[in-house]
C-alpha positions, 0 to 999 in steps of 0.5 A: 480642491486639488486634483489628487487621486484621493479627491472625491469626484463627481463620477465617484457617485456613479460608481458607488450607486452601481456597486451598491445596487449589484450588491443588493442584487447578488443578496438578493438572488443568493436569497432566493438560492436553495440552502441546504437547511431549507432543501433538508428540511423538506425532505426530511419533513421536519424542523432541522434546529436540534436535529441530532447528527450521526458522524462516521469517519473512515482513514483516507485510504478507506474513502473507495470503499465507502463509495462502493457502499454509498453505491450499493444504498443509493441502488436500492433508492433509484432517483434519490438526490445527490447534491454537489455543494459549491464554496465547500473547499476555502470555507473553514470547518464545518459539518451537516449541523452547520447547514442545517442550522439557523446561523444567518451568516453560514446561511447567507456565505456558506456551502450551498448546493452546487455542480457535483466534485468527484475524484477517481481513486484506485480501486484495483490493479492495472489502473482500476478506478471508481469515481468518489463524491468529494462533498455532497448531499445525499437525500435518501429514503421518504416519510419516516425513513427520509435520512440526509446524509453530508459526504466530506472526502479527505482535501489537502487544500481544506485539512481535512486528512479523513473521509467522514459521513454525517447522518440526520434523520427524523428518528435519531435511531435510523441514522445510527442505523444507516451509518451501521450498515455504511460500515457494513457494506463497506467492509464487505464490498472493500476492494484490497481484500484479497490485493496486494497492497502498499502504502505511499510513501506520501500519507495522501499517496497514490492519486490521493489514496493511501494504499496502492495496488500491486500485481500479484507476482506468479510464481512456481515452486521451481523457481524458488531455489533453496535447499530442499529443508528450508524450502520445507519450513518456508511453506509449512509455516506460511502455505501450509496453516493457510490451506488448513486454517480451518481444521487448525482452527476446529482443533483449537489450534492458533492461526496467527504466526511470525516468520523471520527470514534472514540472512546476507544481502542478495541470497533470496529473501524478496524472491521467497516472499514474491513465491509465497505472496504468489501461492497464497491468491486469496490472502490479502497482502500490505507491504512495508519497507522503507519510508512506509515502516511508520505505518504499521498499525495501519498495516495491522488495522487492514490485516485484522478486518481483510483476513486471511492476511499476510504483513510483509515488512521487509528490512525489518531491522531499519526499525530497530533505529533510534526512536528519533529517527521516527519520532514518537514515543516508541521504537518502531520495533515495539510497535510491531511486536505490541501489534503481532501480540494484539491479535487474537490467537485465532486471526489468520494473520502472517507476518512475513519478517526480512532482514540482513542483521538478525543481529539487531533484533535478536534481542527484542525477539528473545525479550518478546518470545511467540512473536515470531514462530520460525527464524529460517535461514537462507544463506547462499546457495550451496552447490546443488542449489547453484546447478539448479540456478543455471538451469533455470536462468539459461532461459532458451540457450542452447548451453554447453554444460559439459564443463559446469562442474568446473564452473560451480567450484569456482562460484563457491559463495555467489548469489543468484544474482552473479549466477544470473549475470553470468549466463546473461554475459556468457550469451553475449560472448557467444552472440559476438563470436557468432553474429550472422548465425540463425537458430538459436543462441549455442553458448559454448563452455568455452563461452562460459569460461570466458564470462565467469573470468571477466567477472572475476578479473580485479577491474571487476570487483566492485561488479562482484561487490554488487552481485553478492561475490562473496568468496574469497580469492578467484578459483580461475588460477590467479594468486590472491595478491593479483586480487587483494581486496577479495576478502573483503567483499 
């Protein structure tokens, strides 16, 4: 025959009687690995076949608290197995009526017991983790209250999105009441009560959770400068139902309130809602903004089971847009006031609203009317309010403000921001004026005067644009034709 690679040889006997005598080998040891239906069945001292199974799922973002509520069962049963499971993650789908069952071809190529997978997900500010069971086996429990239990994480790789438990028991009845008190415990022990939160803008998010933890901002009343009523309405409606939530309640009266801030880019909307997150420390915050304003419901969802809550959605007129920006059947907006309406009167649930165009949603607003129980505006700061941003962004300088009145009339109509960089500028100046100087930084008014002119001059108006500069022509003597487009800032 001729020589080809295709011609069978006389080695090619060898080869095959070694290939087929480590095949009959590996089958012959997977035989006698443990199986899960085998390792089940013993412990729960039953047959598997027919076994009723309890399944329980939880969102992704849950998977951290129900592992503190595994932890919390597993202390009151020292030494009970957990088994990790090998061959889990390319197998196709499958649950605890799979390995218990008596399919040959699962018992001979599925899951089987293995070296324990766990993940480290958040569990609290400034990298806080707690290690996760991403597939195990869980042998709880003896005699009659002996309980199984299959732990399968979220896993992109397996398209698995949610956390579920599968229970087995003897007694159909003690699952049921297992995966109850799972719920329990992990709503008691859950780790964002109390936090503030945000959702990724991936669904999968942080470290494969959904949910990431945020510092919570500290803040005092002199730090928010507003005008005195506004101020006033802010707290009574936010701070002042929280702190006397109990007695409204007794009296009947609703705890769940909307509040709309609004008002142009730049005067202070974020930094009230920062001063509010930061009185209320035992309220529970989930944030949304931006790519994350989908995640409504399940922003409302936290809000409803962590109580008292507050849902800051910030920007909230981007969900006003087309409803094929998002897709889905119905306007974002909808959504968030059919949620704002589901909850009961007395949820102690506030939802804390920013926008720039008001404009936008007054009419959704005015259709839908209790939504929303307080529009308060905040415009830019009047004069008293601008004297007391000096004050509080001078820091440490030792400021000369024997001019300042001179410097307020012309910031008619800036933010805080342009404020804030003033006095930043104006202590570069003197710094520069004054290098080998010890002690502290002397700001003169003169120093003063020569920062607000260079954020005035025309080759700054784009600087002025982004700092919210929202006058019109310089008040520093020039004429409005040396600065033209001044208006429209």
């Amino acid at each position: 025959m001729p020589d080809t690679d295709d011609a069978p040889r006389l080695s090619d006997i060898g080869g095959y009687g070694r290939f087929l005598l480590r095949s009959m080998s590996q089958r012959a040891r997977a035989a006698d690995q443990p199986t899960f239906r085998a390792v089940v069945g013993d412990h729960l001292g039953v047959p598997t076949d027919g076994l009723a199974v309890v399944r329980e799922e939880w969102p992704s973002y849950e998977h951290v608290n129900v592992q503190a509520a595994l932890d919390a069962v597993l202390a009151e049963d020292p030494g009970a197995p957990v088994l990790g499971m090998t061959g889990h993650r390319h197998h196709g789908p499958f649950g605890l009526a799979e390995l218990i069952g008596d399919d040959p071809h699962q018992a001979q190529y599925g899951p089987r017991p293995g070296n324990l997978t766990r993940t480290a997900l958040p569990s609290g500010p400034g990298g806080a983790t707690r290690e996760c069971l991403q597939a195990a086996v869980l042998l709880l429990g003896s005699g009659t209250t002996a309980c199984a239990l299959l732990v399968l994480g979220p896993d992109d790789e397996s398209g698995r999105r949610q956390l579920s438990v599968e229970l087995v028991a003897a007694d159909p009845a003690h699952a049921e009441a297992l995966g109850r008190r799972l719920r329990e415990e992990a709503l008691a022990r859950n780790v964002y009560r109390g936090q503030v939160v945000s959702f990724g803008a991936s669904m999968f998010g942080e470290r494969g959770s959904l949910l990431r933890f945020h510092e919570r901002p500290t803040m005092t009343a002199d730090e928010l400068v507003l005008p005195a009523a506004t101020f006033a309405d802010l707290r009574r409606q936010v701070v002042g139902v929280a702190r006397n939530s109990a007695r409204l309640r007794a009296a009947g009266q609703h705890l769940k309130r909307g509040l709309l801030l609004y008002g142009p880019p730049g005067v202070g909307k974020t930094h009230s809602v920062r001063y509010l997150i930061s009185e209320l420390t035992d309220t529970t915050v989930v944030e949304l903004t931006g790519d994350t304003l989908p995640a409504i419901r399940e922003a409302c969802s936290i809000a409803r089971a962590l109580q008292p809550a507050m849902i800051v959605v910030e920007d909230v007129d981007l969900v006003a847009e087309e409803r094929s920006h998002y897709g889905g059947e119905t306007p974002l907006l909808f959504t968030l006031l059919n949620e704002m309406d589901g909850l009961d009167e007395d949820a102690d649930v506030v939802f804390l609203l920013t926008t720039n165009r008001a404009d936008l949603l007054e009419p959704a607003l005015a259709s839908r009317p209790g939504r929303v129980d307080q529009a308060v505006h905040i415009d830019l700061p009047d004069r008293e309010s601008r004297r007391r941003l000096v004050e509080l962004y001078r820091g440490g300088l030792d400021l000369d403000l024997s001019r300042l009145d001179d410097v307020l009339d012309r910031t008619d109509q800036v933010t805080a921001s342009f404020l804030k960089e003033l006095l930043r500028r104006a202590a570069v100046v003197a710094a520069e004026r004054t290098p080998a100087e010890d002690g502290p930084l002397r700001v003169a008014a003169d120093d003063l005067d020569s920062a607000l002119a260079d954020l005035l001059d025309t080759r700054n108006q784009m600087t002025r644009a982004v700092l919210g500069f929202g006058g019109g022509a310089p008040r520093d003597g020039s004429s409005p034709e040396d600065d033209s487009s001044l208006d429209d800032d």
